[in-house]
C-alpha positions, 0 to 999 in steps of 0.5 A, spaced: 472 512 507 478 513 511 484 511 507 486 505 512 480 502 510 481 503 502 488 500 503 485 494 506 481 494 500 487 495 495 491 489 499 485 484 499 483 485 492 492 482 491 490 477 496 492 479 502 488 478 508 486 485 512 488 481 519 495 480 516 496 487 516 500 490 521 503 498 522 509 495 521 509 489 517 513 490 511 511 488 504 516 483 502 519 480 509 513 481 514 507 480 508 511 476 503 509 480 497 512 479 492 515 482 485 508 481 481 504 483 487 508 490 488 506 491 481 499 489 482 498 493 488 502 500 486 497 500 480 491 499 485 494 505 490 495 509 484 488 508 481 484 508 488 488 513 491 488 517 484 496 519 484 502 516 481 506 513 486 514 515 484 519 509 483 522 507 489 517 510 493 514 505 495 518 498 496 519 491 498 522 494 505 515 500 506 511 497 512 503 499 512 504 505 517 509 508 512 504 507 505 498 510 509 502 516 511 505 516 504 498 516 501 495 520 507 499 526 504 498 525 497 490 524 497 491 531 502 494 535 496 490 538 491 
């Protein structure tokens, strides 16, 4: 499954609606999410994805274009 799709997926289950999401909507001011779901959605990536996201990494400011080269990245390391 290409890794746009498994985000959709990681941001529906924090109840976020896939026709929200836009390249470069950030999570906080453009999707509204808010400290809680930023926990509840590291957590999901990092279990999706099978990586362990750094703090700081990933923020209220990252837009959906930048976690999908971040998690691109990350999924091709062995």
């Amino acid at each position: 499954m290409p890794v746009e799709e498994r985000i959709e997926r990681v941001f529906g289950e924090i109840g976020i609606d896939k026709r929200e999401l836009r390249p470069d909507s950030s999570l906080k001011a453009g999707l509204g999410v808010d400290s809680t779901e930023m926990v509840e959605l590291l957590v999901a990536l990092e279990k999706e994805f099978s990586v362990k996201i750094p703090d700081g990494a990933i923020n209220g400011g990252t837009t959906v274009r930048e976690i999908i080269e971040y998690l691109s990245n990350a999924a091709a390391k062995p």
